[in-house]
Backbone and ligand atoms as CSV (ligand in chain L), in Angstrom:
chain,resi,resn,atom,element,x,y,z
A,1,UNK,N,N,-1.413,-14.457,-3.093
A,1,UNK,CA,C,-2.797,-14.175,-3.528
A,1,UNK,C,C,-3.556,-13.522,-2.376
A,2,UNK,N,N,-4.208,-12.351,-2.894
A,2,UNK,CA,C,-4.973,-11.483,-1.658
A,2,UNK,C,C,-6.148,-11.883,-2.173
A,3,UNK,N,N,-7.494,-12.087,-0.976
A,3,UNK,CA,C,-8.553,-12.069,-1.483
A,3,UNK,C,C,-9.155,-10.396,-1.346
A,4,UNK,N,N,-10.142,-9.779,-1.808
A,4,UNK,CA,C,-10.679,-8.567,-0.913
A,4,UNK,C,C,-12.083,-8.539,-1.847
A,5,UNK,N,N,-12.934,-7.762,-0.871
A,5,UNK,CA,C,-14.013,-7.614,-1.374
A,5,UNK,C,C,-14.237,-6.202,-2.057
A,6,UNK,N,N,-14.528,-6.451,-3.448
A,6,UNK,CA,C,-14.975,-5.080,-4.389
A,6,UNK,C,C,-16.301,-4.234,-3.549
A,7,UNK,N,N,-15.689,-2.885,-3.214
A,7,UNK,CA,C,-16.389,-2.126,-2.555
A,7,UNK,C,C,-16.904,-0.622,-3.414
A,8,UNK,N,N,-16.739,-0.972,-5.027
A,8,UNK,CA,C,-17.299,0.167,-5.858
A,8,UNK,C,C,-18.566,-0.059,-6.060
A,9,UNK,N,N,-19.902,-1.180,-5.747
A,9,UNK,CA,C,-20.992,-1.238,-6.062
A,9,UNK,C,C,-21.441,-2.065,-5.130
A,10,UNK,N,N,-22.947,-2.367,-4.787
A,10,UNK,CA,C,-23.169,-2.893,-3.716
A,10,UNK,C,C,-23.412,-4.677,-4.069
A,11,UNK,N,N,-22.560,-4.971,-5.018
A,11,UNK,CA,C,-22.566,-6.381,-5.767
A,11,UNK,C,C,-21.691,-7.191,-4.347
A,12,UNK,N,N,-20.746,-6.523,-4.602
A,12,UNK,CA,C,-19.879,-6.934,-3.271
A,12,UNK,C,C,-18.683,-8.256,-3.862
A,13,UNK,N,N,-18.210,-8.572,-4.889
A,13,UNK,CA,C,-17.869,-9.484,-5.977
A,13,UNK,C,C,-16.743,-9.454,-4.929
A,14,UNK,N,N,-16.005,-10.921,-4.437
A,14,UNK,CA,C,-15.278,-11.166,-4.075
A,14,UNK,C,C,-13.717,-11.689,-4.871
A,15,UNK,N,N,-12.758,-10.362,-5.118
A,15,UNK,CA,C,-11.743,-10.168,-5.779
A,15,UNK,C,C,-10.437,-11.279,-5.434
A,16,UNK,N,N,-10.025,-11.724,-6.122
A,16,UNK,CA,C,-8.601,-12.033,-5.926
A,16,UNK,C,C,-7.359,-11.316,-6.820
A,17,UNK,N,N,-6.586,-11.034,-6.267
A,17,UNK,CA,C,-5.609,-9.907,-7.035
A,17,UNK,C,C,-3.939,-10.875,-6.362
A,18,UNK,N,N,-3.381,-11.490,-7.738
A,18,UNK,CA,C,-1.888,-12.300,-7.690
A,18,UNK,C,C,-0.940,-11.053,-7.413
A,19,UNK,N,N,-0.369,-10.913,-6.380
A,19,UNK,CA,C,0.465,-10.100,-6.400
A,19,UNK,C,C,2.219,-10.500,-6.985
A,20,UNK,N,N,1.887,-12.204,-7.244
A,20,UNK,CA,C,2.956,-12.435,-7.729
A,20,UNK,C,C,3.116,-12.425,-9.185
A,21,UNK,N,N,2.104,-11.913,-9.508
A,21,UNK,CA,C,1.835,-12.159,-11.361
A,21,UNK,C,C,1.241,-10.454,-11.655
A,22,UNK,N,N,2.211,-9.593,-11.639
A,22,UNK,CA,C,1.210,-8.309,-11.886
A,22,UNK,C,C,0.745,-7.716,-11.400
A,23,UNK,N,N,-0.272,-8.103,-10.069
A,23,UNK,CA,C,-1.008,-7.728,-9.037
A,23,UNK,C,C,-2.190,-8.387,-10.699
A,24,UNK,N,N,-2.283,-9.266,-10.636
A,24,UNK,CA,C,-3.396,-9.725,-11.738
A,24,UNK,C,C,-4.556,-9.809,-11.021
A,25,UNK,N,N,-5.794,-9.546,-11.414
A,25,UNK,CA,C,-6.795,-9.429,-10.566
A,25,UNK,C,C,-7.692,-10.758,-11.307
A,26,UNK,N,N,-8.877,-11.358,-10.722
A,26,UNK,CA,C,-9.472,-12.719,-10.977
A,26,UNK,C,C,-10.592,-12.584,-10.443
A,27,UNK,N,N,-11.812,-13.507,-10.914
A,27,UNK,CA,C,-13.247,-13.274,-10.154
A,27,UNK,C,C,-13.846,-11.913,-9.849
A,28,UNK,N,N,-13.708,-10.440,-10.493
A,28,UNK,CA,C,-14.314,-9.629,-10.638
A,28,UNK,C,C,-15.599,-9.642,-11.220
A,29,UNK,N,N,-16.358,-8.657,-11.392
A,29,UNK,CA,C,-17.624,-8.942,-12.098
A,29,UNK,C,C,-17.590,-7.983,-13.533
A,30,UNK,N,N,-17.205,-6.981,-12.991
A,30,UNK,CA,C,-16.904,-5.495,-14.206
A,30,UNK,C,C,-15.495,-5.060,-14.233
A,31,UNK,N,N,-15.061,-4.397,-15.127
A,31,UNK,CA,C,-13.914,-3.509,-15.234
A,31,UNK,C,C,-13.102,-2.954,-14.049
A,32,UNK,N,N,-14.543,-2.266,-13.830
A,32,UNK,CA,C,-14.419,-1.029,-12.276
A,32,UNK,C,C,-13.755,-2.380,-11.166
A,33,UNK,N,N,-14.311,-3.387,-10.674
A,33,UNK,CA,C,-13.955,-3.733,-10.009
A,33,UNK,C,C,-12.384,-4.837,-10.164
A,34,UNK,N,N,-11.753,-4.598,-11.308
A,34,UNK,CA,C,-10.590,-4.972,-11.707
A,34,UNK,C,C,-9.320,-3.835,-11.486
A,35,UNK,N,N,-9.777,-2.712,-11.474
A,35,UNK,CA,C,-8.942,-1.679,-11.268
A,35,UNK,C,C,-8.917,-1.513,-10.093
A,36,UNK,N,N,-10.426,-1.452,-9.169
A,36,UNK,CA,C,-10.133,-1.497,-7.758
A,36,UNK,C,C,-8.702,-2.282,-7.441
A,37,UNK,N,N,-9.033,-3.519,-7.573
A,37,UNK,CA,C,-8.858,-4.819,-6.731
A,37,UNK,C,C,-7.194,-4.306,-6.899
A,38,UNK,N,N,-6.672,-4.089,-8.238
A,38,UNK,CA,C,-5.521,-3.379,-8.614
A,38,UNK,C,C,-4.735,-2.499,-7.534
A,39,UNK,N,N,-6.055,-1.718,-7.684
A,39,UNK,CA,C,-5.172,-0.168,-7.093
A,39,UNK,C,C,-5.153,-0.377,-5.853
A,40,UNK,N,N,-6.091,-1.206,-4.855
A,40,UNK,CA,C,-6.256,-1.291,-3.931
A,40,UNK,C,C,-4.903,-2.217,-2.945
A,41,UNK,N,N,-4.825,-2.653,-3.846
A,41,UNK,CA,C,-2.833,-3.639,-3.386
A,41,UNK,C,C,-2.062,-2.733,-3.674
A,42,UNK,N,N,-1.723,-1.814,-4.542
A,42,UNK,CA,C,-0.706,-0.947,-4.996
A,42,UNK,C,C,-1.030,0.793,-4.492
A,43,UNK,N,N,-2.023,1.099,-4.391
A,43,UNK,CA,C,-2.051,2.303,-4.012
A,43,UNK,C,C,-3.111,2.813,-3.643
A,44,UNK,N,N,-3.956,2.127,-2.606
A,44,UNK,CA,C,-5.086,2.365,-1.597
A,44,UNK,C,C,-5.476,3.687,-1.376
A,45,UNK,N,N,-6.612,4.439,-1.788
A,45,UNK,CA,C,-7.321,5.618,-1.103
A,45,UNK,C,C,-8.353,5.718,-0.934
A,46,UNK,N,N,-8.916,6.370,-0.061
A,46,UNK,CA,C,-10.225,6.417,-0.071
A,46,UNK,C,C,-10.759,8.574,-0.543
A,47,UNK,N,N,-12.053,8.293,-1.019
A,47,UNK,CA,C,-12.976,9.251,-0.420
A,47,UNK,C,C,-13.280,9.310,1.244
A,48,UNK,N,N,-12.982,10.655,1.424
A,48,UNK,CA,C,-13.185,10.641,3.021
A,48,UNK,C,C,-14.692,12.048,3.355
A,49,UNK,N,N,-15.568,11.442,4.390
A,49,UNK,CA,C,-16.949,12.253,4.802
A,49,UNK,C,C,-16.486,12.269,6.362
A,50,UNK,N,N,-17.178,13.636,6.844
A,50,UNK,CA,C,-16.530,13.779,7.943
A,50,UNK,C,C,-17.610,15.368,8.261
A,51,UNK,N,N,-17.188,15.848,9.740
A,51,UNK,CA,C,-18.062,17.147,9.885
A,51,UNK,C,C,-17.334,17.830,10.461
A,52,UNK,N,N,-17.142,19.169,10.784
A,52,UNK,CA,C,-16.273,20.091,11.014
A,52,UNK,C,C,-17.120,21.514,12.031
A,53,UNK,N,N,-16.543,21.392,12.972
A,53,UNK,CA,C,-17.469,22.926,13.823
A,53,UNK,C,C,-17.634,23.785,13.217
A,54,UNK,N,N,-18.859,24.380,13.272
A,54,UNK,CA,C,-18.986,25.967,12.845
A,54,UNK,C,C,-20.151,26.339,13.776
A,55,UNK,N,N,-19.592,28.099,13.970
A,55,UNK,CA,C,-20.080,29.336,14.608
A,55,UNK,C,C,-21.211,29.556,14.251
A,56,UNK,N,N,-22.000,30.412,14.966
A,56,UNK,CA,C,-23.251,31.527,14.345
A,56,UNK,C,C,-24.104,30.687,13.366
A,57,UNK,N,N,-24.294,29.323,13.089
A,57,UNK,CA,C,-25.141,28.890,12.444
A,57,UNK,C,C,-26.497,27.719,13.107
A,58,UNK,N,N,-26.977,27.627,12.071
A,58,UNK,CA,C,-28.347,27.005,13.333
A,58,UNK,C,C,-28.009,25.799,13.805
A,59,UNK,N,N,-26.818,24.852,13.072
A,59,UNK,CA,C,-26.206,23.365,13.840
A,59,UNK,C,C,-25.067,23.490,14.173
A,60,UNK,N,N,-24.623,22.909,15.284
A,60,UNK,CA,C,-23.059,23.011,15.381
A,60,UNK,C,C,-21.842,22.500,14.614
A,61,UNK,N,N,-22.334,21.658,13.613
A,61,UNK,CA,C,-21.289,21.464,12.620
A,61,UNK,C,C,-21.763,21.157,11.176
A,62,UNK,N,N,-20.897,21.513,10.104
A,62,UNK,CA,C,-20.818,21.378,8.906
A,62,UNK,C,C,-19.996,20.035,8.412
A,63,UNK,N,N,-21.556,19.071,7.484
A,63,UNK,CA,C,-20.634,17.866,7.094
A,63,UNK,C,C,-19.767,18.432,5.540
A,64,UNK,N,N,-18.795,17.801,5.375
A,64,UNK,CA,C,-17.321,18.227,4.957
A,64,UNK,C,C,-17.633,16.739,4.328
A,65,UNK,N,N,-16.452,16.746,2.756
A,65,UNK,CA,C,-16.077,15.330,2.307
A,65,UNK,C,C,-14.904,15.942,1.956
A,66,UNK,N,N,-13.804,15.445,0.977
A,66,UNK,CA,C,-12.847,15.826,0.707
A,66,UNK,C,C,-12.975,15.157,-0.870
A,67,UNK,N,N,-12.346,16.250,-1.427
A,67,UNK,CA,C,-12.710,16.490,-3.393
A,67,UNK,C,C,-12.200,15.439,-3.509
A,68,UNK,N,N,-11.323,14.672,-3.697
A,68,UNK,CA,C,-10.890,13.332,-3.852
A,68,UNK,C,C,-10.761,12.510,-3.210
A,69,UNK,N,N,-10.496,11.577,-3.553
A,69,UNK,CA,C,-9.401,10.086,-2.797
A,69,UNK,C,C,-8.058,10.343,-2.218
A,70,UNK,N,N,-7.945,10.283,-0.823
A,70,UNK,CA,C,-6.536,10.273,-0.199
A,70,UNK,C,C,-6.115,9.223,0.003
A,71,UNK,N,N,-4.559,9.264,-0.116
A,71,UNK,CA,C,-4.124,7.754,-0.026
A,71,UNK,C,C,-4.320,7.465,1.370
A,72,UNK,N,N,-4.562,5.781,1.649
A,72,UNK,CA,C,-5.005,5.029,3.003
A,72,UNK,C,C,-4.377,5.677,4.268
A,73,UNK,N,N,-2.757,5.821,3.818
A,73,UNK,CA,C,-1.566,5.873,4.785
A,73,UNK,C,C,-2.162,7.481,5.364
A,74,UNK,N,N,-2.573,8.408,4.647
A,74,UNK,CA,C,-2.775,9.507,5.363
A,74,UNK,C,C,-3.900,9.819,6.055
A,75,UNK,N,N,-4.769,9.093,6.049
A,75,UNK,CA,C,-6.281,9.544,6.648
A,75,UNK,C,C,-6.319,9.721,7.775
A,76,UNK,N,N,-5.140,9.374,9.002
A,76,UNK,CA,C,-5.922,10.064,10.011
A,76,UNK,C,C,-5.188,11.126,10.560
A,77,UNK,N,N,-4.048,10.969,9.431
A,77,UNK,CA,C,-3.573,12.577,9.334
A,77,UNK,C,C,-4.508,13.848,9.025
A,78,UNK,N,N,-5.401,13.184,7.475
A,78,UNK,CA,C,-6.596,13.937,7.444
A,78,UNK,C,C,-7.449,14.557,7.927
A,79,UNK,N,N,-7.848,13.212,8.933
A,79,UNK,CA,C,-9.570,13.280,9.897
A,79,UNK,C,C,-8.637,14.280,11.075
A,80,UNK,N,N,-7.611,14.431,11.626
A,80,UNK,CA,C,-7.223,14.390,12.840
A,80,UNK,C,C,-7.072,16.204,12.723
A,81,UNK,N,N,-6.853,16.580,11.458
A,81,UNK,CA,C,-6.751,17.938,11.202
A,81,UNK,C,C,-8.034,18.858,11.481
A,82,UNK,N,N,-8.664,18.039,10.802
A,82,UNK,CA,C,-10.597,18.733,11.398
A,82,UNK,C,C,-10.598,19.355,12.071
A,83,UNK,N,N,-10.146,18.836,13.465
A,83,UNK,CA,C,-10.527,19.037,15.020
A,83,UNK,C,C,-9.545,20.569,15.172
A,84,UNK,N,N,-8.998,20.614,14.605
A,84,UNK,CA,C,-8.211,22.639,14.222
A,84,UNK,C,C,-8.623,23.295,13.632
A,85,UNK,N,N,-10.331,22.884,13.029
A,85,UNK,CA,C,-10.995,23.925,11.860
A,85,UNK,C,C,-12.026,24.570,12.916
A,86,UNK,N,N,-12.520,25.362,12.498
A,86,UNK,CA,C,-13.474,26.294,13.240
A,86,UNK,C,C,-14.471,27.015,12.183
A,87,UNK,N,N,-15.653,26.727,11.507
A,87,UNK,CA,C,-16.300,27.647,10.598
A,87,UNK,C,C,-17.258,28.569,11.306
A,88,UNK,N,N,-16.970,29.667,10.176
A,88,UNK,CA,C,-17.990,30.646,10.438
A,88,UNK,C,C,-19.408,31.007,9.882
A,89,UNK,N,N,-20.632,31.130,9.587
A,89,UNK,CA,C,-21.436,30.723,8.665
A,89,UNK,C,C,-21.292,31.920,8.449
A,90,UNK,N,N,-21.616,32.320,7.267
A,90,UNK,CA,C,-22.556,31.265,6.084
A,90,UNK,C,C,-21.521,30.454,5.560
A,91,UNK,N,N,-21.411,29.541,5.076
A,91,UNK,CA,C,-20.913,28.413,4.380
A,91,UNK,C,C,-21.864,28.160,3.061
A,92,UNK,N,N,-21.033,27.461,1.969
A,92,UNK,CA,C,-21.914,27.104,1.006
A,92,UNK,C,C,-21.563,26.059,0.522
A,93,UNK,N,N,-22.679,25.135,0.004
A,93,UNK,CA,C,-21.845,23.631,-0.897
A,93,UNK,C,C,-21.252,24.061,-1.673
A,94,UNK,N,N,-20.248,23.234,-1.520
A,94,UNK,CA,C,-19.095,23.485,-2.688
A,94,UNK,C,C,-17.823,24.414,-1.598
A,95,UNK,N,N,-18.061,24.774,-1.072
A,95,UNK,CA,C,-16.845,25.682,-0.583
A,95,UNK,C,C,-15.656,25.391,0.117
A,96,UNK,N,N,-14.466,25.579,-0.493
A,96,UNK,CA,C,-13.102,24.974,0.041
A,96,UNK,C,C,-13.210,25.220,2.060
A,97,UNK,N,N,-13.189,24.188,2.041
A,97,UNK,CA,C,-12.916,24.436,4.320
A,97,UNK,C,C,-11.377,24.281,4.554
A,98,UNK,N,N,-10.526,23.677,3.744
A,98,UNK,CA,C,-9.044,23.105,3.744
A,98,UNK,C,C,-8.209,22.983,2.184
A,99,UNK,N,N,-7.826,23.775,2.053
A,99,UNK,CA,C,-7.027,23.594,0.356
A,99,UNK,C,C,-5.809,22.559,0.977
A,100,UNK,N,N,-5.671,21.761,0.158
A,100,UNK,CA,C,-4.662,20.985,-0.650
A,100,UNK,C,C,-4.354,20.220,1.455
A,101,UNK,N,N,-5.390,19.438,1.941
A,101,UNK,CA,C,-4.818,19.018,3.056
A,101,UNK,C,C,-3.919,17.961,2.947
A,102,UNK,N,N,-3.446,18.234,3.973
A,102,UNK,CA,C,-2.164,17.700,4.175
A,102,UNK,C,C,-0.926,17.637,3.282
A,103,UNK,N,N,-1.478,18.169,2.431
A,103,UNK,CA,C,-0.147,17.928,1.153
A,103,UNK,C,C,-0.731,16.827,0.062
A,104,UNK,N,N,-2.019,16.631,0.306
A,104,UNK,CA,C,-2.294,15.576,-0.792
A,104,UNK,C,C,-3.170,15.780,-1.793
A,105,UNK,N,N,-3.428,16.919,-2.327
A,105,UNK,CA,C,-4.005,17.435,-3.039
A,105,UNK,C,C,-5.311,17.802,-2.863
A,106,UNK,N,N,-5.766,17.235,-2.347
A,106,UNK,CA,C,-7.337,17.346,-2.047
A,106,UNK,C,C,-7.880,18.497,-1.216
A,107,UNK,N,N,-9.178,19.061,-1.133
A,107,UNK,CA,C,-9.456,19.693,-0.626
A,107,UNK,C,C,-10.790,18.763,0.508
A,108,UNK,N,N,-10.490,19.891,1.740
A,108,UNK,CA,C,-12.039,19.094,1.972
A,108,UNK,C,C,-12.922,20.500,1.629
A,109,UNK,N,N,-14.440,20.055,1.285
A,109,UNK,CA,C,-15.049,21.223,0.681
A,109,UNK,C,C,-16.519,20.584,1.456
A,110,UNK,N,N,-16.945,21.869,2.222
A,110,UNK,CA,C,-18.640,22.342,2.703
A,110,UNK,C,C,-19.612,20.747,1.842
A,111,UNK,N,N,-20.082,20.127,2.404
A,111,UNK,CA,C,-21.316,19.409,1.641
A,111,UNK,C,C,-22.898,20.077,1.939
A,112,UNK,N,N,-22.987,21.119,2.709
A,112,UNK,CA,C,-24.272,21.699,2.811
A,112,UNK,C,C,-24.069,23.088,2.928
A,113,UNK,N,N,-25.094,23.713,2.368
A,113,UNK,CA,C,-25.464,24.993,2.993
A,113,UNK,C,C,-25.445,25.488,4.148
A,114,UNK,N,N,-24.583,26.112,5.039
A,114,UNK,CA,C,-24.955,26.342,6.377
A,114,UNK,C,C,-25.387,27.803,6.991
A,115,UNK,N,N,-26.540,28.416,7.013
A,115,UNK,CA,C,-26.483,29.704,6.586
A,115,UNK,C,C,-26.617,30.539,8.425
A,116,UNK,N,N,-26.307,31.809,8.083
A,116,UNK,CA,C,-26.298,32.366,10.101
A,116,UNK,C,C,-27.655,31.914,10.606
A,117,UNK,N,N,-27.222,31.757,11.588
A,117,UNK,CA,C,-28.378,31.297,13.154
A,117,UNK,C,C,-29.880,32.001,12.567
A,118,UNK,N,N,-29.667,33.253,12.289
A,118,UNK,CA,C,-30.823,34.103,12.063
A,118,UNK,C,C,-31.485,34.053,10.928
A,119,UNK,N,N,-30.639,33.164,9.828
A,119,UNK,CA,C,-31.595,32.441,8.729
A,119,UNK,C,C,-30.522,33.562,7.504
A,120,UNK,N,N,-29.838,34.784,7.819
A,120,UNK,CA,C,-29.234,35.180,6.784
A,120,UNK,C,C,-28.542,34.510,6.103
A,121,UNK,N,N,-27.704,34.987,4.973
A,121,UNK,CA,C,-26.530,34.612,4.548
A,121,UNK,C,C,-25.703,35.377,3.985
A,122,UNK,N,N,-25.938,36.284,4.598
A,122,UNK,CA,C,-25.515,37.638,3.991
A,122,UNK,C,C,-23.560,37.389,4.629
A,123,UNK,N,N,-23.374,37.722,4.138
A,123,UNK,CA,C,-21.088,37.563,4.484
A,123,UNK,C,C,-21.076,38.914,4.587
A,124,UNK,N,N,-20.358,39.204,6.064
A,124,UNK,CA,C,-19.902,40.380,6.640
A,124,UNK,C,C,-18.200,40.302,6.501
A,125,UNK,N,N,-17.901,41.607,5.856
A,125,UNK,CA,C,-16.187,41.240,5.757
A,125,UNK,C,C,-15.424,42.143,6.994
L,1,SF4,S1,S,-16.427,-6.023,-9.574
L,1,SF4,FE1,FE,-17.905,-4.688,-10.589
L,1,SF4,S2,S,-19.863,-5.742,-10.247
L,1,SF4,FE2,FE,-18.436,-6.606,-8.770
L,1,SF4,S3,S,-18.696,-5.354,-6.899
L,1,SF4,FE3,FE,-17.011,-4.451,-8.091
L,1,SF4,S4,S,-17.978,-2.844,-9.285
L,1,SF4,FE4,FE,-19.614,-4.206,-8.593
């Protein structure tokens, strides 16, 4: 029996999940936090937030999340890749910074606008 604490809402419902019965989960409050408690013994990921350098713009870095959930085991394979990115502005929310990192499907993608130093955003090719 694992205990863990449900971390999908700020209820904070303290889970027990039988790993000898199913991975059966117990003392949840909602659904959501039954699937956690689940997935979280069998196949752990997170959403990952993070910031990434960039050039020619008015801050020195762009915060970055990544489009999905990566599994636990790879994240600092993830985070550790960053530190080899280099952006150039303009940047835009929404915009791929890393397709498919590491091999895990996910992208990490721009969370802000980052437009040139000089306030343009004009893209020079
Ligand atoms: S089990 Fe449901 S109510 Fe409890 S913390 Fe998780 S999401 Fe929130």
């Amino acid at each position: 029996m694992t205990e863990l604490i449900c971390i999908v809402c700020p209820k904070g419902c303290h889970l027990r999940v039988d790993e000898e019965n199913g991975y059966r989960v117990t003392n949840f409050g909602c659904p959501r936090g039954e699937a956690y408690g689940k997935k979280e013994l069998t196949d752990p990921t997170r959403v990952l937030t993070s910031i990434v350098h960039i050039r020619n713009a008015a801050h020195p870095c762009c915060p970055v999340k990544t489009s999905g959930a990566v599994p636990k085991a790879k994240i600092r394979e993830v985070m550790r890749m960053l530190n080899t990115v280099c952006l150039s502005a303009p940047v835009k929310i929404g915009d791929v910074v890393v397709p498919n990192v590491c091999g895990t499907g996910c992208d990490w993608v721009a969370t802000k606008d980052m437009g040139r130093e000089n306030g343009s955003n004009e893209i020079r090719i």
